[in-house]
C-alpha atoms as one frame of an Amber mdcrd trajectory, in Angstrom:
protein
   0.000   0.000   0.000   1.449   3.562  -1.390   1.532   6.092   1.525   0.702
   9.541  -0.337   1.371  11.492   3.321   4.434  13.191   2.888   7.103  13.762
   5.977   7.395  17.320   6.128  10.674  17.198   8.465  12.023  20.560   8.269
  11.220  23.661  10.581  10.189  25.936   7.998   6.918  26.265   7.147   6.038
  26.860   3.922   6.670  30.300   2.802   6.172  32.941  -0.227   8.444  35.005
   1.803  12.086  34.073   3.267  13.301  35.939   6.783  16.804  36.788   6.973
  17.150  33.533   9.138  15.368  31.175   6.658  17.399  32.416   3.932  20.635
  32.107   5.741  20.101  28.090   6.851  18.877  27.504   3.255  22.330  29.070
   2.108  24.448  27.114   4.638  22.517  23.862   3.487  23.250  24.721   0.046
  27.252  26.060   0.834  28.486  22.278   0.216  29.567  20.870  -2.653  27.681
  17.551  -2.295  24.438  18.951  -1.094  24.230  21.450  -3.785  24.952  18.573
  -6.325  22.380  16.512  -4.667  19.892  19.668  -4.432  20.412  20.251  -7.795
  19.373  16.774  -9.362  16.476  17.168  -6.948  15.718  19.988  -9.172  16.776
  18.084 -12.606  14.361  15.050 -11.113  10.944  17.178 -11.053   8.192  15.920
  -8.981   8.854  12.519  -9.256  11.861  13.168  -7.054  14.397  10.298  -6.496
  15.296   7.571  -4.006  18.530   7.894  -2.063  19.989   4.984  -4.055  19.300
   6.540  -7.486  20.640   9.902  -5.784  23.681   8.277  -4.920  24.328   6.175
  -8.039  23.907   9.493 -10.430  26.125  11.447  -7.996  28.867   8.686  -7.052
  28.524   9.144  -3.687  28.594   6.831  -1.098  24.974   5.699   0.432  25.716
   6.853   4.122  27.525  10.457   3.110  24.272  10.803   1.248  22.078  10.490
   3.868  23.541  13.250   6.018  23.295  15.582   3.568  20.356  14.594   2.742
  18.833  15.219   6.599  20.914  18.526   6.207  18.753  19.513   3.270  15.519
  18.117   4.479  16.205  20.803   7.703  16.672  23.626   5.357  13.007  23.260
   4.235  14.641  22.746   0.209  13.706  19.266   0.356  10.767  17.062   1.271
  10.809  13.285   1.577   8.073  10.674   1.633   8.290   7.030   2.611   6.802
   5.096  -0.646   6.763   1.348   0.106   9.573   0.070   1.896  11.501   3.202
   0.115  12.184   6.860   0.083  11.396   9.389  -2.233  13.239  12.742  -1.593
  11.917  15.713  -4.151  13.345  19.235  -3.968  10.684  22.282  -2.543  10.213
  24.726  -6.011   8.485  26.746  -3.508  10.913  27.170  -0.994  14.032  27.596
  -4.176  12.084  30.506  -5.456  11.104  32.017  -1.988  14.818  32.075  -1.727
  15.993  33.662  -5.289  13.096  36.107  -4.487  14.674  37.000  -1.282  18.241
  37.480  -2.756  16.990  39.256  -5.164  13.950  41.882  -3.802  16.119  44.874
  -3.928  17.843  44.036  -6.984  18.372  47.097  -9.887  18.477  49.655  -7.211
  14.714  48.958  -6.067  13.775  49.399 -10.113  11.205  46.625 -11.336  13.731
  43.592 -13.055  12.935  42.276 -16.033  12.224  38.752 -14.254   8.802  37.993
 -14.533   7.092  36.347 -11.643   5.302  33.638 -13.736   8.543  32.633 -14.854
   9.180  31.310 -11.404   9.626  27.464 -11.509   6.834  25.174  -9.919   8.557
  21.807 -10.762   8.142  21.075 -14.501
C-alpha cells in the first residue's frame, strides 16, 4: 500500500516570503559541494523526485555520506521526503528555491522593477 502522506521534516513552514534567518540556513545547506549537487538533481528530477539509491548512483557518492546531507537539506526546508513502500522518495521544494531567489533578489536594480517575470518562477516542470 502507497503512503501519499508526505514527511514534512524541516522547521520551515512553507513560505512565499524568506526571513533573513530562513534564507541564511537555506544558504548554509546549500554552501556544500555535495548537497548542492544533490539539491540540484532534486531539481533536474521534477516531482517525481528520487530515491537515495538513485541519488547516490547518479552522484557517485557513497549511500551513508548521502544520507547526512540529505537530513541537512531536508532541515533547510529545500527538500521534502516521503516514505513510498519500503523506500524513500526525496523531491526538492520549487516553492521554498524561489522564496529564496526572491529574497536574494527583492532589492535588486536599485529597487527598479527587473525584467524577471514572476510567472517565470519554476513550480517543478
Amino acid at each position: 500500500m502507497e503512503s501519499t502522506n508526505r514527511v514534512m521534516a524541516h522547521p520551515i513552514p512553507a513560505a512565499t516570503v524568506f526571513t533573513e534567518a530562513q534564507a541564511i540556513r537555506a544558504l548554509q545547506a546549500l554552501a556544500q559541494r555535495q548537497r548542492l549537487r544533490a539539491f540540484r538533481a532534486l531539481v533536474v528530477a521534477g516531482p517525481e523526485g528520487m530515491t537515495p539509491g538513485a541519488l547516490a548512483e547518479s552522484l557517485s557518492l557513497a549511500p551513508s555520506g548521502l544520507s547526512f546531507h540529505l537530513k541537512e537539506l531536508t532541515h533547510a526546508g529545500l527538500v521534502d521526503v516521503e516514505p513510498r513502500g519500503r523506500h524513500l522518495i526525496y523531491r526538492s521544494r520549487y516553492s521554498e528555491m524561489n522564496a529564496l531567489i526572491a529574497y536574494l533578489t527583492e532589492h535588486c536594480c536599485q529597487g527598479q522593477p527587473c525584467t524577471l517575470d514572476a510567472a517565470q518562477d519554476c513550480t517543478g516542470c
